[in-house]
Chimera marker file (.cmm) of the C-alpha trace (Angstrom):
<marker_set name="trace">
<marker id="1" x="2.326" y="-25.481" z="4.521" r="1" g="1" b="0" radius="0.5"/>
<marker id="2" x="1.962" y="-28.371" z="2.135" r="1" g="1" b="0" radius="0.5"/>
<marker id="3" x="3.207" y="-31.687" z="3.269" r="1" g="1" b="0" radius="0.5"/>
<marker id="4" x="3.017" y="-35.158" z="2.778" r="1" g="1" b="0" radius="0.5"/>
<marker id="5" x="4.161" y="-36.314" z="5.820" r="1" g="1" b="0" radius="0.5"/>
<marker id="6" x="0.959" y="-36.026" z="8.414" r="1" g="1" b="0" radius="0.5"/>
<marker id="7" x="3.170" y="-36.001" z="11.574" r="1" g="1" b="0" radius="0.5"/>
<marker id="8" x="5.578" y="-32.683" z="10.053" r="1" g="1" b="0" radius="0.5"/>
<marker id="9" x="2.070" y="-31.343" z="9.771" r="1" g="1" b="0" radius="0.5"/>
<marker id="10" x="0.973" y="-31.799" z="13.415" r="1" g="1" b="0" radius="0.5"/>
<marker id="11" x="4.484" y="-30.598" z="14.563" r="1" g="1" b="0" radius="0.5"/>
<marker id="12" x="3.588" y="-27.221" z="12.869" r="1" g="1" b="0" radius="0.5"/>
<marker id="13" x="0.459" y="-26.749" z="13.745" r="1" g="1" b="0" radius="0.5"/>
<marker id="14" x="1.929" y="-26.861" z="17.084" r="1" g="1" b="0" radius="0.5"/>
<marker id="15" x="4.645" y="-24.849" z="16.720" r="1" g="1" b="0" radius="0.5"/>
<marker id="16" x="2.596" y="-22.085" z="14.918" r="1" g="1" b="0" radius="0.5"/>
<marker id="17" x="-1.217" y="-23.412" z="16.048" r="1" g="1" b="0" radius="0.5"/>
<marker id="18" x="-2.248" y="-19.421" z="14.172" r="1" g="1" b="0" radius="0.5"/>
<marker id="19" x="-1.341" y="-20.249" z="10.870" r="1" g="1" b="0" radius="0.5"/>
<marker id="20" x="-3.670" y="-23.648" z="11.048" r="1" g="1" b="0" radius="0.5"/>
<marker id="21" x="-7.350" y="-21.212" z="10.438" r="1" g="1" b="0" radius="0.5"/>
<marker id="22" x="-5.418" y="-18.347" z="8.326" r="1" g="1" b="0" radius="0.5"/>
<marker id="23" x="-4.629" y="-17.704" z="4.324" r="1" g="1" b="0" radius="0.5"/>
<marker id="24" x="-2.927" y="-14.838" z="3.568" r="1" g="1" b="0" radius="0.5"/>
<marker id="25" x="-2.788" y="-13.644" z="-0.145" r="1" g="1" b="0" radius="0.5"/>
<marker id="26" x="-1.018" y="-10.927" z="-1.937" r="1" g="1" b="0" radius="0.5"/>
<marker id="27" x="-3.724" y="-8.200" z="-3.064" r="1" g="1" b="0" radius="0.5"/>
<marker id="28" x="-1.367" y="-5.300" z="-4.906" r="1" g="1" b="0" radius="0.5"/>
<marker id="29" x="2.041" y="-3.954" z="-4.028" r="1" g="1" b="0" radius="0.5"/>
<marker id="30" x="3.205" y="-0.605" z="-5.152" r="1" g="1" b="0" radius="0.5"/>
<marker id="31" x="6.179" y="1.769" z="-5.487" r="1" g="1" b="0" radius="0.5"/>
<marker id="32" x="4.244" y="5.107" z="-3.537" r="1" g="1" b="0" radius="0.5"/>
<marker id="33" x="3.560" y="8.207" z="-5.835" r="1" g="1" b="0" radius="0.5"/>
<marker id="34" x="3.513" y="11.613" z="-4.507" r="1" g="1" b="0" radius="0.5"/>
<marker id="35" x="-0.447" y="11.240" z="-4.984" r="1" g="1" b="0" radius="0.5"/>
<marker id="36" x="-0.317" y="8.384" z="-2.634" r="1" g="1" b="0" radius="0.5"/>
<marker id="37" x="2.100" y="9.846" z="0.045" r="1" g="1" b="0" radius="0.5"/>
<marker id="38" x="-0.040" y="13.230" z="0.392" r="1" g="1" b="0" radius="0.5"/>
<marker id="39" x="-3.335" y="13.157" z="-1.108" r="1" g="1" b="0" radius="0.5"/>
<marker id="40" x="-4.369" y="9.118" z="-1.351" r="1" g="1" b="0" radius="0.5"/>
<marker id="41" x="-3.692" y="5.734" z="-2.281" r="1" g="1" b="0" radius="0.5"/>
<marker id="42" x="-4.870" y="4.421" z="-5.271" r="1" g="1" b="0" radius="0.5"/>
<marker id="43" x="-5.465" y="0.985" z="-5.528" r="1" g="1" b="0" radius="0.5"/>
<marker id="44" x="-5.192" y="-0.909" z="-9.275" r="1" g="1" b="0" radius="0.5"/>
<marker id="45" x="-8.543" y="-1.688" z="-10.545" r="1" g="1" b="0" radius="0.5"/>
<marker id="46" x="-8.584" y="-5.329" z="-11.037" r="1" g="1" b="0" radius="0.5"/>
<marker id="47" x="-7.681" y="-5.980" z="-7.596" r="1" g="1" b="0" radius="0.5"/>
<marker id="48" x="-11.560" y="-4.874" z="-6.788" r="1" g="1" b="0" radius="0.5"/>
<marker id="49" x="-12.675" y="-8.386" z="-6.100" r="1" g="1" b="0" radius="0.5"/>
<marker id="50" x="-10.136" y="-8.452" z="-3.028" r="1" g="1" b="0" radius="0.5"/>
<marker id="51" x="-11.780" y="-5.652" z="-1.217" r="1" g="1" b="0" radius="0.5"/>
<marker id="52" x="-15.069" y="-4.956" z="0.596" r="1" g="1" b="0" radius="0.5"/>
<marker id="53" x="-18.202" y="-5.690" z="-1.729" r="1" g="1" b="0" radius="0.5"/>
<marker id="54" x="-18.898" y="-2.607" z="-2.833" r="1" g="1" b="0" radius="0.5"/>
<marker id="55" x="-22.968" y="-2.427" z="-3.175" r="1" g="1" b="0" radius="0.5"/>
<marker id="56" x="-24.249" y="-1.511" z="-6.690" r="1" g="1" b="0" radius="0.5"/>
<marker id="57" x="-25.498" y="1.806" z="-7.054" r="1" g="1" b="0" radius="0.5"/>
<marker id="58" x="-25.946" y="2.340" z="-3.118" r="1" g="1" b="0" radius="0.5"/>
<marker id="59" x="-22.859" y="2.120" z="-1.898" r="1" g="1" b="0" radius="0.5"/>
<marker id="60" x="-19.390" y="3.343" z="-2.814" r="1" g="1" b="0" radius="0.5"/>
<marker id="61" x="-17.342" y="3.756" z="-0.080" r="1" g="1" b="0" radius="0.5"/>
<marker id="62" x="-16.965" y="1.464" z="2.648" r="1" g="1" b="0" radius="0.5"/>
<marker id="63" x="-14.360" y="1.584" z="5.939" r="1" g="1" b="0" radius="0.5"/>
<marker id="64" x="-11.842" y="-0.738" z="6.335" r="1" g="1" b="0" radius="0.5"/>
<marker id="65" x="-10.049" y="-1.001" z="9.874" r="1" g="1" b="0" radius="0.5"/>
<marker id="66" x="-6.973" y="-0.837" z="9.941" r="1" g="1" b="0" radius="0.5"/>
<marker id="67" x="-4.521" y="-2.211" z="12.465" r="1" g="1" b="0" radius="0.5"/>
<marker id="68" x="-1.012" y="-1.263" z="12.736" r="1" g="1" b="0" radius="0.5"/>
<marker id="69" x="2.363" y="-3.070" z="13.982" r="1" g="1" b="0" radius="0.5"/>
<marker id="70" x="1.924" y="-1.294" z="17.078" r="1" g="1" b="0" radius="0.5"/>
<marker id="71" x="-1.730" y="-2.251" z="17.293" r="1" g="1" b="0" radius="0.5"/>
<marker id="72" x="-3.495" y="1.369" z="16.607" r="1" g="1" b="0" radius="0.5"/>
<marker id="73" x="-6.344" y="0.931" z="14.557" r="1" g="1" b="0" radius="0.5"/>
<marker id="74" x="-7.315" y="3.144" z="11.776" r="1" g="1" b="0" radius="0.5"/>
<marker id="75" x="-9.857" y="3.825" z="10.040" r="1" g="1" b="0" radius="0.5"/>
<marker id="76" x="-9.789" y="4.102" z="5.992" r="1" g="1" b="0" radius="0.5"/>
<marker id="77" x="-12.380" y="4.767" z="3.690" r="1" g="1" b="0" radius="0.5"/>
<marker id="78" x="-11.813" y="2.673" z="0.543" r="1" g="1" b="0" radius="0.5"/>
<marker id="79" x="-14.077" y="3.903" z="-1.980" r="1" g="1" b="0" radius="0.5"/>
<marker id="80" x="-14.574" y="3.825" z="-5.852" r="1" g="1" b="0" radius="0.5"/>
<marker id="81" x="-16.195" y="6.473" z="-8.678" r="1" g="1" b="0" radius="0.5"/>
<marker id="82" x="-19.735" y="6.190" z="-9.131" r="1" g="1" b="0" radius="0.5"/>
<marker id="83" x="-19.470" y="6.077" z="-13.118" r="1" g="1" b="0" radius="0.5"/>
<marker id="84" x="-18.122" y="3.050" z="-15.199" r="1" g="1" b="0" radius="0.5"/>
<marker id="85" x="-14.560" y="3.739" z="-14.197" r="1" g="1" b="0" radius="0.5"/>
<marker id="86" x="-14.548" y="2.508" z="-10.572" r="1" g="1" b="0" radius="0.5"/>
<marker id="87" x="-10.577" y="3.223" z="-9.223" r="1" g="1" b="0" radius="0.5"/>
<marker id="88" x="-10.594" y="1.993" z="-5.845" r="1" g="1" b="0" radius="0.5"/>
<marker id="89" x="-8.696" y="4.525" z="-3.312" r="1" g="1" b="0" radius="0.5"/>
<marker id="90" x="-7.479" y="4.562" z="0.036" r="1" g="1" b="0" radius="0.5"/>
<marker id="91" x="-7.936" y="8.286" z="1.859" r="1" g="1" b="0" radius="0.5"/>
<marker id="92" x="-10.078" y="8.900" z="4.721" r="1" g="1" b="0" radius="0.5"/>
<marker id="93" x="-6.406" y="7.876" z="7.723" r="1" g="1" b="0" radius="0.5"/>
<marker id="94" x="-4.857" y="7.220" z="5.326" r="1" g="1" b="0" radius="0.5"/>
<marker id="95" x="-2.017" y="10.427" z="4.986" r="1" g="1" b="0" radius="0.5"/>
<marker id="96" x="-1.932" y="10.304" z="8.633" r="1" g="1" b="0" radius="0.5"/>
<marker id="97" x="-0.907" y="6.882" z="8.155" r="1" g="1" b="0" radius="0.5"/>
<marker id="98" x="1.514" y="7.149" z="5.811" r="1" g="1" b="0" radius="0.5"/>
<marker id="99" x="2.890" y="10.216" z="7.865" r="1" g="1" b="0" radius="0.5"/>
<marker id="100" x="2.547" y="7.919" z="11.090" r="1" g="1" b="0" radius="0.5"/>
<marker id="101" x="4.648" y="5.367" z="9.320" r="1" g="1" b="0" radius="0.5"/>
<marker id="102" x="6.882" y="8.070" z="7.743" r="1" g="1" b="0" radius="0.5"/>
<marker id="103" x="6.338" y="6.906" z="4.404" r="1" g="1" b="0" radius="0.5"/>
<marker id="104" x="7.719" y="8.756" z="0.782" r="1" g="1" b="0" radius="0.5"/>
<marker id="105" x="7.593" y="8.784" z="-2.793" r="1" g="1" b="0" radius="0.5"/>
<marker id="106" x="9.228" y="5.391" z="-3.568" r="1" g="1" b="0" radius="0.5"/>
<marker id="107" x="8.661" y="3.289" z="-0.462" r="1" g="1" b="0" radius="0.5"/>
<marker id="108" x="6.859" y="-0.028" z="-1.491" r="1" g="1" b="0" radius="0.5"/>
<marker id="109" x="3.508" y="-1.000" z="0.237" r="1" g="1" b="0" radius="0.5"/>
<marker id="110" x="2.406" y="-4.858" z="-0.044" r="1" g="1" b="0" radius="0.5"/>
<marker id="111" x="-1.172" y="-5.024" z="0.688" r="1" g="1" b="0" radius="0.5"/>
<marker id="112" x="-2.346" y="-8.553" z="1.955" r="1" g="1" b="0" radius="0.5"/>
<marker id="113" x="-5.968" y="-10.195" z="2.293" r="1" g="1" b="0" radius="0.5"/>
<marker id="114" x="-5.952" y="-12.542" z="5.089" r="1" g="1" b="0" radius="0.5"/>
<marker id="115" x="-8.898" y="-14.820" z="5.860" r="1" g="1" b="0" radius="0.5"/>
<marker id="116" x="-9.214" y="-16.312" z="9.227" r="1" g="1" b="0" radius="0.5"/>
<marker id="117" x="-12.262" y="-18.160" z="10.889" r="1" g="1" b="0" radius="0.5"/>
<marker id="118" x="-11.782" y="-16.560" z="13.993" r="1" g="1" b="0" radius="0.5"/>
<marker id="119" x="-12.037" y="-12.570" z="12.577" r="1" g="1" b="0" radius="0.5"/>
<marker id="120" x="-15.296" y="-11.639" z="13.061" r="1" g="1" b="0" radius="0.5"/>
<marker id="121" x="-18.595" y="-12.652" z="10.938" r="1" g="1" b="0" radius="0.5"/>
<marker id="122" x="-16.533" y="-12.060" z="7.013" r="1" g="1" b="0" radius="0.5"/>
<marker id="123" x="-13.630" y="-13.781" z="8.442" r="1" g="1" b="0" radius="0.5"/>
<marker id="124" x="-11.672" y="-11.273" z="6.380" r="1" g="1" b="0" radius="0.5"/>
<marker id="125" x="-8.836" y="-9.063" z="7.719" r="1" g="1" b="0" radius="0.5"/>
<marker id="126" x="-6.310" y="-7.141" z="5.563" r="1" g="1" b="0" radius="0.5"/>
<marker id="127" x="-2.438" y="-6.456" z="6.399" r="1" g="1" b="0" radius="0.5"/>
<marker id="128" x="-0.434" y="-4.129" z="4.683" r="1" g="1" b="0" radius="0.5"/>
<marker id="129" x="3.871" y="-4.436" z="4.613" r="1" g="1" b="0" radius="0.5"/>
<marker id="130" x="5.490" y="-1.421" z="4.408" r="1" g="1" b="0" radius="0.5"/>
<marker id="131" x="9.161" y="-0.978" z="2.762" r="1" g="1" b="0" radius="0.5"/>
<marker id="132" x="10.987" y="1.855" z="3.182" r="1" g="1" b="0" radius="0.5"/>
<marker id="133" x="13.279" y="3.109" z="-0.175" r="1" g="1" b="0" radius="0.5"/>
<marker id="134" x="16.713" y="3.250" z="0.156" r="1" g="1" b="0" radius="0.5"/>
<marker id="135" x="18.418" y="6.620" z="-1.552" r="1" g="1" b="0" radius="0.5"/>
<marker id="136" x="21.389" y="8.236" z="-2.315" r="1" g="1" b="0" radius="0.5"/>
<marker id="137" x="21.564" y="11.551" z="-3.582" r="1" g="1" b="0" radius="0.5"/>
<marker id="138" x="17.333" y="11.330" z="-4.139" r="1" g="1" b="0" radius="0.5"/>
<marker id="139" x="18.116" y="8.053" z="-6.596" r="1" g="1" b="0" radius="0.5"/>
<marker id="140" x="16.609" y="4.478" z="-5.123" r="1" g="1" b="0" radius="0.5"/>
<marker id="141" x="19.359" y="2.337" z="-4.818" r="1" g="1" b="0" radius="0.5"/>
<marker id="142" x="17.460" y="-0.471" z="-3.036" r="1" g="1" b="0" radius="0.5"/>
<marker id="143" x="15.169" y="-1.057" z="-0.266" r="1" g="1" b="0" radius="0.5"/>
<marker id="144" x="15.050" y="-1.780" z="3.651" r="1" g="1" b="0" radius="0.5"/>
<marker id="145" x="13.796" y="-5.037" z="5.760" r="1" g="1" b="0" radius="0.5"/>
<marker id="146" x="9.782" y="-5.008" z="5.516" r="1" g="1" b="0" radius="0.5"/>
<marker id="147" x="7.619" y="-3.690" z="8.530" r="1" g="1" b="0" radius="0.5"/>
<marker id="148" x="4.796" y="-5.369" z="9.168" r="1" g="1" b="0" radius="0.5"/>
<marker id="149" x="1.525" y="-3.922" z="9.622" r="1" g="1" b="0" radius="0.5"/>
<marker id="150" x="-1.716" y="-5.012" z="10.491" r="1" g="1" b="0" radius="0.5"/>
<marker id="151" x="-5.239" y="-4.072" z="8.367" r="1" g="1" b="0" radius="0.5"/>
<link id1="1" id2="2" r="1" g="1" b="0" radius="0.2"/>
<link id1="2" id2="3" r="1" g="1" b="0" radius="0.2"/>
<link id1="3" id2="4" r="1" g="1" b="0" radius="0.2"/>
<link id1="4" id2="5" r="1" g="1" b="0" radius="0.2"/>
<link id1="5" id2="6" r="1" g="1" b="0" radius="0.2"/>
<link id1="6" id2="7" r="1" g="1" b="0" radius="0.2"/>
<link id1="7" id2="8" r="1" g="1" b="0" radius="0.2"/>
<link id1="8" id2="9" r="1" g="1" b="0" radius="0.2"/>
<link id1="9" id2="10" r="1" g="1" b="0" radius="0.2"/>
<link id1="10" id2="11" r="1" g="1" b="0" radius="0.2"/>
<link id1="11" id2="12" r="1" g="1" b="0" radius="0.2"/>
<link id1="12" id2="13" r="1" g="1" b="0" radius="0.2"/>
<link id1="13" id2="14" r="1" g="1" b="0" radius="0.2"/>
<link id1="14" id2="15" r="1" g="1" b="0" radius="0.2"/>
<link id1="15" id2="16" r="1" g="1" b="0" radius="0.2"/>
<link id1="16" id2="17" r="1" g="1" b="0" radius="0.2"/>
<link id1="17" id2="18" r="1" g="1" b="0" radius="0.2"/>
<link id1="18" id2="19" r="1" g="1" b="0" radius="0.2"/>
<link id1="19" id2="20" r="1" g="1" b="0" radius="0.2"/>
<link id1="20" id2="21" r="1" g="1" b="0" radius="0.2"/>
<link id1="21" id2="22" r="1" g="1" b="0" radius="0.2"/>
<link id1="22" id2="23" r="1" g="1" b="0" radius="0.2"/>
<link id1="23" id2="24" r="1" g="1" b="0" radius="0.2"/>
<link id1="24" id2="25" r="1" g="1" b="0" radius="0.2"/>
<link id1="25" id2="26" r="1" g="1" b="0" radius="0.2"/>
<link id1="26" id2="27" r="1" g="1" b="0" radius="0.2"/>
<link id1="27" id2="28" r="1" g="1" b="0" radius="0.2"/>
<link id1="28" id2="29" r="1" g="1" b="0" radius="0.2"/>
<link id1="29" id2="30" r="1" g="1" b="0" radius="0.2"/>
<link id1="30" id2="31" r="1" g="1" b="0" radius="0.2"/>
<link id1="31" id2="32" r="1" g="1" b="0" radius="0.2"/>
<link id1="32" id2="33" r="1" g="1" b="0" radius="0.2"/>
<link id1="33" id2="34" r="1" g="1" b="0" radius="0.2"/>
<link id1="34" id2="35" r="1" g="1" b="0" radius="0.2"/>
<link id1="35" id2="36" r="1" g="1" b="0" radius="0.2"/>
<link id1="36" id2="37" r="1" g="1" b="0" radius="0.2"/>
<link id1="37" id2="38" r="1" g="1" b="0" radius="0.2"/>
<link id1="38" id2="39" r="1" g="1" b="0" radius="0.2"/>
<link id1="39" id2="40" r="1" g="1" b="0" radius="0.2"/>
<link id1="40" id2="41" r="1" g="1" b="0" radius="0.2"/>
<link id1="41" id2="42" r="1" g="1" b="0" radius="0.2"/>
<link id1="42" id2="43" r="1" g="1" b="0" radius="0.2"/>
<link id1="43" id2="44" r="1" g="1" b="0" radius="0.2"/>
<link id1="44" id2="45" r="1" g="1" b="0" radius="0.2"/>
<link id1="45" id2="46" r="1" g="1" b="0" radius="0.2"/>
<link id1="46" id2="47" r="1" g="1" b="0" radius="0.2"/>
<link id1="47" id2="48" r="1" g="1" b="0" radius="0.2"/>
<link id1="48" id2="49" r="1" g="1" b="0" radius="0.2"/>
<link id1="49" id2="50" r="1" g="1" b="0" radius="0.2"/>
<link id1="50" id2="51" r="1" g="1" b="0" radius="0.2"/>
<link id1="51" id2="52" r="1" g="1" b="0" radius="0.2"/>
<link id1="52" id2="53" r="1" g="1" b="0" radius="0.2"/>
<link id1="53" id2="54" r="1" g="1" b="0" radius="0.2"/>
<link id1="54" id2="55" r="1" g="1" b="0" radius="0.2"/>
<link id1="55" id2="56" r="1" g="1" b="0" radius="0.2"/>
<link id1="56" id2="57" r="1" g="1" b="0" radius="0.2"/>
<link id1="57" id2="58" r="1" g="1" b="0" radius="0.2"/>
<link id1="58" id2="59" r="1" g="1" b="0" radius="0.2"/>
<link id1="59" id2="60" r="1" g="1" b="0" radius="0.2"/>
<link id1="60" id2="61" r="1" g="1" b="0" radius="0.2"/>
<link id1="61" id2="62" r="1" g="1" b="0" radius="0.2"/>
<link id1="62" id2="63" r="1" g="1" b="0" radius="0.2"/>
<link id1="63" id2="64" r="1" g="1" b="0" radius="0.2"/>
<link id1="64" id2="65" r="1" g="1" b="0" radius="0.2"/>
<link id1="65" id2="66" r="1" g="1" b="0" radius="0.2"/>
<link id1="66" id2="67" r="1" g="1" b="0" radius="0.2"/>
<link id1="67" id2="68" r="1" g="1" b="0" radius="0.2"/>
<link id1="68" id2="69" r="1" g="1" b="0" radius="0.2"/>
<link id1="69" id2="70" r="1" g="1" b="0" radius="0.2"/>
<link id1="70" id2="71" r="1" g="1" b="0" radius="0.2"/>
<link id1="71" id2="72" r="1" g="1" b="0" radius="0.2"/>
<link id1="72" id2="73" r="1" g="1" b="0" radius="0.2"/>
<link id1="73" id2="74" r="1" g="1" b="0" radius="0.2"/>
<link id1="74" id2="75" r="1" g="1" b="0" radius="0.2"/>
<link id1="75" id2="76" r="1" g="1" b="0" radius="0.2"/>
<link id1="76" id2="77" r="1" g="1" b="0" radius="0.2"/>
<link id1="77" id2="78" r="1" g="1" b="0" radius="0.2"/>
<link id1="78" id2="79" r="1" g="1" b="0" radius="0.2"/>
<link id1="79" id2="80" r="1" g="1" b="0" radius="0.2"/>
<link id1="80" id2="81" r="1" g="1" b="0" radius="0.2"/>
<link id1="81" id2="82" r="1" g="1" b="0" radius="0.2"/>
<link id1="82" id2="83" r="1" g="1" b="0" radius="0.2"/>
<link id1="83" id2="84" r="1" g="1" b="0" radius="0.2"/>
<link id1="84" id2="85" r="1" g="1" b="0" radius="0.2"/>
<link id1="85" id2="86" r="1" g="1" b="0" radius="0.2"/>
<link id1="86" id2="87" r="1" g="1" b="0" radius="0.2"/>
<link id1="87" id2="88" r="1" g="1" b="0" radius="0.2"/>
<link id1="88" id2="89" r="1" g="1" b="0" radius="0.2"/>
<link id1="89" id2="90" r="1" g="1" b="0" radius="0.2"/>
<link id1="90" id2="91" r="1" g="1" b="0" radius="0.2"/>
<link id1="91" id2="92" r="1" g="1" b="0" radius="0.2"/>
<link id1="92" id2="93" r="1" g="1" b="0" radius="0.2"/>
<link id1="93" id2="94" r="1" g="1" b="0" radius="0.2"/>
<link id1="94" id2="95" r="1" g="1" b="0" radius="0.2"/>
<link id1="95" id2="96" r="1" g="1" b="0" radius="0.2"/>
<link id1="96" id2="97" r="1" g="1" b="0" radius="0.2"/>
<link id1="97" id2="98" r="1" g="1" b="0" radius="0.2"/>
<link id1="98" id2="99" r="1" g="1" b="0" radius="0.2"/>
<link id1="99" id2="100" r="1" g="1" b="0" radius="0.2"/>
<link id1="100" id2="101" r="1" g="1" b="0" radius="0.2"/>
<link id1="101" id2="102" r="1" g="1" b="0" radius="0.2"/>
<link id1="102" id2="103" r="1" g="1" b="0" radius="0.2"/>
<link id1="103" id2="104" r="1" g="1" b="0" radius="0.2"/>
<link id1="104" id2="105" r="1" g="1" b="0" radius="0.2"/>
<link id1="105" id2="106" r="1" g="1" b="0" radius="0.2"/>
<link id1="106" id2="107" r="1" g="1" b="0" radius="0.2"/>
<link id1="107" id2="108" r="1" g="1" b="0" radius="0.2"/>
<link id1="108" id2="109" r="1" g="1" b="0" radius="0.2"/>
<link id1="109" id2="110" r="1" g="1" b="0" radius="0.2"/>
<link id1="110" id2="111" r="1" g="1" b="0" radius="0.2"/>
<link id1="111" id2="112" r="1" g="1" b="0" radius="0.2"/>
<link id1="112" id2="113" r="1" g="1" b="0" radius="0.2"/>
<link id1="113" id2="114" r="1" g="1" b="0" radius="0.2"/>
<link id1="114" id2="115" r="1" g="1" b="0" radius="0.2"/>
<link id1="115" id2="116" r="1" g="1" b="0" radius="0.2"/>
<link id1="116" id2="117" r="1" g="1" b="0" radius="0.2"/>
<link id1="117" id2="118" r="1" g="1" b="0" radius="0.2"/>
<link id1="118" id2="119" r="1" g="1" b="0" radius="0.2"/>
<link id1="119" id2="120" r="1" g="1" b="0" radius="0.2"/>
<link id1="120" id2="121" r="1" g="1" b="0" radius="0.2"/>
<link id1="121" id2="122" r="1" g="1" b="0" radius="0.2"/>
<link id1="122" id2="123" r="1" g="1" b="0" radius="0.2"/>
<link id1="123" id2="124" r="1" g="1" b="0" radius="0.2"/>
<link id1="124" id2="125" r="1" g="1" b="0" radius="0.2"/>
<link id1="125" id2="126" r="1" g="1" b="0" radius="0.2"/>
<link id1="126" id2="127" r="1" g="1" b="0" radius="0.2"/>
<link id1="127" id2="128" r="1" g="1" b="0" radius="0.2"/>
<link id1="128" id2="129" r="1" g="1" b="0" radius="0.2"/>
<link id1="129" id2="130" r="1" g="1" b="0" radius="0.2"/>
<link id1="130" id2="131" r="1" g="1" b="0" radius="0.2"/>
<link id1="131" id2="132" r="1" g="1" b="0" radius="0.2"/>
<link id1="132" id2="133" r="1" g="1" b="0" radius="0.2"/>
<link id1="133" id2="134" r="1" g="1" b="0" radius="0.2"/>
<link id1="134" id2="135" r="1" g="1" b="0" radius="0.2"/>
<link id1="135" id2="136" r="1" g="1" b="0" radius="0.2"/>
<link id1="136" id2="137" r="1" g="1" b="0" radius="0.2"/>
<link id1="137" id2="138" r="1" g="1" b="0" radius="0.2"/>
<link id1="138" id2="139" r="1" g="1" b="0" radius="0.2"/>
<link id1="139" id2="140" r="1" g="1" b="0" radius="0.2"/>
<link id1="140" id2="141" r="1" g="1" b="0" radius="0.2"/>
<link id1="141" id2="142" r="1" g="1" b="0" radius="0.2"/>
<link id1="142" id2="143" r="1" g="1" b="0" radius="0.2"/>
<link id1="143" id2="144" r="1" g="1" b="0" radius="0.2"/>
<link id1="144" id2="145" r="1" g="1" b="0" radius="0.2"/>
<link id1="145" id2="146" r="1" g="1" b="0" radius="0.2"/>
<link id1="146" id2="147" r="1" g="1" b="0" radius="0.2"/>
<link id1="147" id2="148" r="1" g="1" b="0" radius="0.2"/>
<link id1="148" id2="149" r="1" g="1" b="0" radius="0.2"/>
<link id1="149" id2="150" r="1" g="1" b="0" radius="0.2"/>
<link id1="150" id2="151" r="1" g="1" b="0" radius="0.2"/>
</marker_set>
C-alpha cells in the first residue's frame, strides 16, 4: 500500500480502514505429502522464527488457534524435537482439518503470519490459504482458485 500521493492513501484507508493496523507475510507454502494429509504437517525449519517462541528447554509445544473461512476455530499443537534438530510440526486438529477442508497429497497450503494491533496482547494471528490440486488420471495438471482460511 505504498504511495506517494497522501490523499490515494486516505481514500484507501477508507475504502479498506482493516488493512491500515495489519501486515501479512508469507511464512512457508507447500505441495502436501501423504505425511502431511494423514499423520501431520511438517513445517521447514528455518521458518521457526515465524512461529510461537518456543521456550528453551521448557517448552516445546505450544497451541496455535486456528480459525477457519467459516470461522471454526481449531486448535493445533505446533511443536518441535527436544534434541538439536528442532522440525517444527503441525498435528494435534490438524488431520481433522485437513479432512474438514478435504485436503490430498498435492494440494498447496500457503501459511501466512499476520500482525495486527488489535489481536490480542502478541498482536500476532496466522492464516493459512488452501489450494486444491487439479488431476487427471492421478497426474497434477494445475491448481484451483485459493480458499482462504483463517489461523
Amino acid at each position: 500500500m505504498e504511495t506517494k500521493n497522501p490523499s490515494r492513501l486516505n481514500l484507501l484507508l477508507k475504502i479498506a480502514p482493516e488493512m491500515a493496523s495489519r501486515s501479512e507475510i508469507l511464512v512457508f507454502s507447500k505441495e502436501l505429502t501423504k505425511t502431511d494429509v494423514r499423520k501431520r504437517m511438517s513445517i521447514p525449519t528455518k521458518k521457526l522464527p515465524h512461529l510461537p517462541q518456543f521456550q528453551a528447554g521448557a517448552c516445546h509445544a505450544v497451541v496455535l488457534e486456528v480459525e477457519d473461512e467459516r470461522g471454526q476455530v481449531w486448535n493445533m499443537r505446533c511443536s518441535i524435537r527436544k534434541q538439536k534438530y528442532l522440525k517444527p510440526v503441525i498435528s494435534s486438529s490438524w488431520v481433522a482439518f485437513a479432512r474438514s477442508k478435504n485436503l490430498g497429497i498435492g494440494d498447496k497450503i500457503f501459511f501466512y503470519r499476520e500482525l495486527n494491533d488489535e489481536d490480542g496482547p502478541s498482536g500476532v494471528k496466522y492464516k493459512i490459504k488452501v489450494q486444491k490440486a487439479t488431476k487427471v488420471f492421478g497426474a497434477i495438471v494445475g491448481y484451483g482458485s485459493p480458499v482462504h482460511a483463517a489461523i
